[in-house]
C-alpha positions as CSV (number, residue, x, y, z in Angstrom):
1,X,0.0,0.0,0.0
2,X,1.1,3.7,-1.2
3,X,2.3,5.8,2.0
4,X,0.4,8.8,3.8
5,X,1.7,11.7,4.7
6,X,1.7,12.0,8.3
7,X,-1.3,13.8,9.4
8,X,-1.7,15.5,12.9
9,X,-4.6,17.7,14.1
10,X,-3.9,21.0,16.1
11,X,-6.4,23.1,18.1
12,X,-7.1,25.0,21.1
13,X,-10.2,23.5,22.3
14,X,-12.1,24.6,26.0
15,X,-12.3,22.4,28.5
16,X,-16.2,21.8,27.3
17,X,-14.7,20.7,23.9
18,X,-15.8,23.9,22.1
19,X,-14.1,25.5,19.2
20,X,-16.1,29.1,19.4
21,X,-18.5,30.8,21.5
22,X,-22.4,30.0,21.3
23,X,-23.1,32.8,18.8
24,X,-20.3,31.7,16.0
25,X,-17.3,33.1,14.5
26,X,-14.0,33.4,14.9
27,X,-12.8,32.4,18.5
28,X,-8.8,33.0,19.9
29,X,-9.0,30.5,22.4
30,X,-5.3,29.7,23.0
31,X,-2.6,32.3,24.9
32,X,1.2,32.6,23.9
33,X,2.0,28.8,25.3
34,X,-0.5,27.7,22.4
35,X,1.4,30.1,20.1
36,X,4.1,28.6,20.4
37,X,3.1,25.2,20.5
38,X,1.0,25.9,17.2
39,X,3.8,27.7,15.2
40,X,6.3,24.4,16.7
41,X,3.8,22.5,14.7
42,X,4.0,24.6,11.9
43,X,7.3,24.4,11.6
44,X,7.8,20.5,11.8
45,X,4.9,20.6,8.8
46,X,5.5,20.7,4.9
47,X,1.9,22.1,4.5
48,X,-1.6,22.9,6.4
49,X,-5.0,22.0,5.5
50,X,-8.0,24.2,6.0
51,X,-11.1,24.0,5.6
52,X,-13.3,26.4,3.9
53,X,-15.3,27.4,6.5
54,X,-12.8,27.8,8.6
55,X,-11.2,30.4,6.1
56,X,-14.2,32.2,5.7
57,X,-14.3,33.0,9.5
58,X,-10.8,33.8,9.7
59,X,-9.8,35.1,6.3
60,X,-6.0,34.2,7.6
61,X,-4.2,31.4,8.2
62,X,-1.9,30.8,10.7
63,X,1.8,32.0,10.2
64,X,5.5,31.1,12.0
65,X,6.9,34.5,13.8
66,X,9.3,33.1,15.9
67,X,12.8,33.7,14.3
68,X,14.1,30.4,15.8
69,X,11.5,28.2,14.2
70,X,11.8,30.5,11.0
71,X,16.0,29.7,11.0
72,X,15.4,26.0,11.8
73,X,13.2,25.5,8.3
74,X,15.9,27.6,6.5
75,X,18.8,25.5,7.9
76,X,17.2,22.7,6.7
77,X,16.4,24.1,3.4
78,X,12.8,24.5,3.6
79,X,10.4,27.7,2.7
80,X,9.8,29.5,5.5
81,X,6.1,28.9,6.3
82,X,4.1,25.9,5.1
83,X,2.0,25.7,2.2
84,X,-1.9,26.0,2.5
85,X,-4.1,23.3,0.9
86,X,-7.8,24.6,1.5
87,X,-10.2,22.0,0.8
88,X,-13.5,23.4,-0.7
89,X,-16.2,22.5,-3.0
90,X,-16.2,25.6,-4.5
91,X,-13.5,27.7,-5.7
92,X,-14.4,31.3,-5.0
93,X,-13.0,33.4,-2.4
94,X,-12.9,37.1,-2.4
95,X,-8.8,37.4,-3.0
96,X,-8.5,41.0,-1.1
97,X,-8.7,38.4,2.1
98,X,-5.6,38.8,4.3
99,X,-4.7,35.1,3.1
100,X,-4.1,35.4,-0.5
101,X,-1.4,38.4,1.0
102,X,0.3,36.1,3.1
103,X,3.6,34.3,2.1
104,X,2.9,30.8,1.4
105,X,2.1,28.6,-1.5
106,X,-2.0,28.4,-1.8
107,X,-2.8,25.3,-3.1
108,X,-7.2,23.9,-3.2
109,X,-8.7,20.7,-3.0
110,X,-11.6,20.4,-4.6
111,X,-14.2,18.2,-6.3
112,X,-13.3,19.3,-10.1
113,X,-10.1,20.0,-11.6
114,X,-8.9,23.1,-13.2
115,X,-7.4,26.5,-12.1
116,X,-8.3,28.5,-9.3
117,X,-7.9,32.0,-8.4
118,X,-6.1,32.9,-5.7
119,X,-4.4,29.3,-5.8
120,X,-1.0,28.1,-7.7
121,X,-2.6,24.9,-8.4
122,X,-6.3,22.8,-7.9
123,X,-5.8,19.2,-6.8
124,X,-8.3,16.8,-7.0
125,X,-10.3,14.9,-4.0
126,X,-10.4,11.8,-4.6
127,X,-13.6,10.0,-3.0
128,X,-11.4,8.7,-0.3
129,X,-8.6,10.5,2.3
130,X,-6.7,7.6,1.6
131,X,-5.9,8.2,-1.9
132,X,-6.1,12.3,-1.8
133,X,-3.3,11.8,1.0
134,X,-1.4,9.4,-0.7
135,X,-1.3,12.3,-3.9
136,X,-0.5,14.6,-1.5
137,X,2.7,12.8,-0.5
138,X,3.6,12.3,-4.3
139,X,3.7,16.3,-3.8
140,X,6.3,15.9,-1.3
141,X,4.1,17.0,1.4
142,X,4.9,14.6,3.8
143,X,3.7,15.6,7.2
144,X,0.6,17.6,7.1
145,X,-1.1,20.2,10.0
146,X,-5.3,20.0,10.1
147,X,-5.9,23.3,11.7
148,X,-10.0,22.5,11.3
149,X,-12.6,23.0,11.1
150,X,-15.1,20.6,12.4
151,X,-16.7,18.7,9.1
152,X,-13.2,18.9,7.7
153,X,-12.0,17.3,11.1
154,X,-15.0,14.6,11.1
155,X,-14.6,13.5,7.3
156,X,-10.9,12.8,8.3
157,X,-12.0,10.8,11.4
158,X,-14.6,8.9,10.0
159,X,-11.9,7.6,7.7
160,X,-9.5,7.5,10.1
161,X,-6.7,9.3,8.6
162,X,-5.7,11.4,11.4
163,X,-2.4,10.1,12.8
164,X,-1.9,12.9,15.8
165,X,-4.0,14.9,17.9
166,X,-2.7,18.1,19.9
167,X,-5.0,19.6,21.7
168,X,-4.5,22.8,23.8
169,X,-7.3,23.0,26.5
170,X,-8.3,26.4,27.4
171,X,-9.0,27.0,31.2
172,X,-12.9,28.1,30.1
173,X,-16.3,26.9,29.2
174,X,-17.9,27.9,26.2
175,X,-21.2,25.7,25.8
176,X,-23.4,25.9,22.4
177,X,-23.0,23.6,19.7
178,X,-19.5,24.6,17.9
179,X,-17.8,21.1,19.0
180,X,-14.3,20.1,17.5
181,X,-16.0,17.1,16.7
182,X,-18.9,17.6,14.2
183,X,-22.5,16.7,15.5
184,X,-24.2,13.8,13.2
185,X,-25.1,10.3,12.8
186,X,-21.9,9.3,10.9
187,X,-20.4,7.6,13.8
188,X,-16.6,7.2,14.1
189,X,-15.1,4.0,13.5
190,X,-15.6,1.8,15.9
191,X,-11.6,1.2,16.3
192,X,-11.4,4.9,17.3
193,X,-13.5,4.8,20.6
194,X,-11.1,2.0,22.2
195,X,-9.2,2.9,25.0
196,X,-6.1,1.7,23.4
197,X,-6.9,3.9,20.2
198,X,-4.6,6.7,21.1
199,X,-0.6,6.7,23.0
200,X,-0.2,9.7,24.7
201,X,3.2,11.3,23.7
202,X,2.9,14.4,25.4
203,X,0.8,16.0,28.3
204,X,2.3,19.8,30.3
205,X,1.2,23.0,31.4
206,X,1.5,26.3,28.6
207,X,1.3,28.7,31.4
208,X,-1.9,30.8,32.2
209,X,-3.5,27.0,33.4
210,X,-3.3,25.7,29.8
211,X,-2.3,22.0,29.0
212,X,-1.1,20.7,25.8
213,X,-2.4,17.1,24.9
214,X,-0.8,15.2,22.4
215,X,-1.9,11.6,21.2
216,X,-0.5,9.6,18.6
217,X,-2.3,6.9,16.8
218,X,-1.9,3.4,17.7
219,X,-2.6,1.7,15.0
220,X,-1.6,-1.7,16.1
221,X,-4.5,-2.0,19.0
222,X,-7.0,-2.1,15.1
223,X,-5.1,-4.3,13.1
C-alpha cells in the first residue's frame, strides 16, 4: 500500500470541547503557550490544510513568527512557512482576504479540476482520504497540519486518517454547539472509541492553566 503523509490535528479547544462561543465566528482561544506550541507544529509541517469554512471565518491562516522556528526550516532548506491546501467545493474566495497576502504557497482541494484564483494549483479529491493523501505525499508533502474546522475534522476521522492529535485546553467553558468534533449520525469507527486507540506522547502546562495534549495513533490496538 502507497504511504500517507503524516497527518496530525492541532487546536485549542475549551475544556467543554468547544471551538467558538455560542453565537459563532472566529474564536482565539489559545494564549502565547499555544502560540508557540502551534507555530512548533507549523514548523515541523510541509503544508496545512484548512477547511473552507474555517477560512471564511478567519480570512487568515496561521503564520510562524518566531525567528528560531523561522532559522530552523531555512537551515534545513525548507520555505519559511508551510504551504496551505484549503479543501473546498467551490473555488471562490474574495482574494482581497488577508490570506491570498500572506507568504505561502495556496494550493485547493476540490471536487473538479482546473485553475483556481487565488491558488497556484487545484488538486483533486479523490472520494477517499486515503488516496487524496497518498497524492499529496507524491507532492512531497509529507507531514501535514489539520488546523479545522469541524466537518473537515470529522470526514478525516470517520476515515480514520488522522495520525496525531494536539490539543491545547483552554481554562474556560464555552457551551453551544460549535464542537471540534462535528454533531451527526456518521459515527466514528468503531476502532477509534477503544481505550487503546490513542498513545499519549505528550501532556504539560503552557502557562496561564493551559495543558497541551498530544496523542498519537496506535494503529496496532486495530489491526
Amino acid at each position: 500500500m502507497a504511504e500517507q503523509p503524516t497527518l496530525r490535528l492541532v487546536l485549542a479547544v475549551s475544556l467543554d470541547g468547544r471551538l467558538a462561543p455560542p453565537r459563532g465566528g472566529a474564536a482565539q482561544l489559545g494564549g502565547s503557550g499555544d502560540r508557540r506550541v502551534l507555530e512548533e507544529a507549523l514548523a515541523w509541517s510541509d503544508a496545512v490544510l484548512i477547511g473552507a469554512g474555517t477560512l471564511r471565518a478567519h480570512q487568515s491562516s496561521c503564520l510562524i513568527r518566531d525567528q528560531d522556528l523561522l532559522n530552523e526550516r531555512r537551515f534545513q532548506g525548507r520555505s519559511p512557512q508551510p504551504a496551505a491546501l484549503v479543501v473546498s467545493r467551490q473555488a471562490g474566495f474574495p482574494l482581497e482576504w488577508p490570506f491570498f497576502q500572506q507568504p505561502f504557497e495556496r494550493h485547493l482541494l476540490s471536487v473538479s479540476d482546473g485553475s483556481a484564483p487565488g491558488f497556484q494549483s487545484c488538486c483533486r479529491l479523490s472520494s477517499r482520504w486515503s488516496q487524496t493523501l497518498q497524492n499529496l505525499r507524491a507532492k512531497g508533502w509529507f507531514r501535514l497540519v489539520l488546523l479545522g474546522g469541524a466537518v473537515l475534522t470529522h470526514s478525516l476521522l470517520v476515515q480514520d486518517a488522522v495520525d496525531e492529535l494536539q490539543l491545547t485546553l483552554s481554562p474556560r467553558l464555552l457551551g453551544g454547539s460549535f464542537t471540534w468534533l462535528l454533531q451527526t449520525e456518521t459515527a466514528l469507527p468503531a476502532s477509534l472509541t477503544s481505550s487503546q486507540a490513542w498513545s499519549l506522547m505528550d501532556a504539560r502546562s503552557l502557562g496561564d492553566n493551559e495543558l497541551l495534549v498530544h496523542y498519537c495513533r496506535n494503529r496496532s490496538s486495530s489491526s
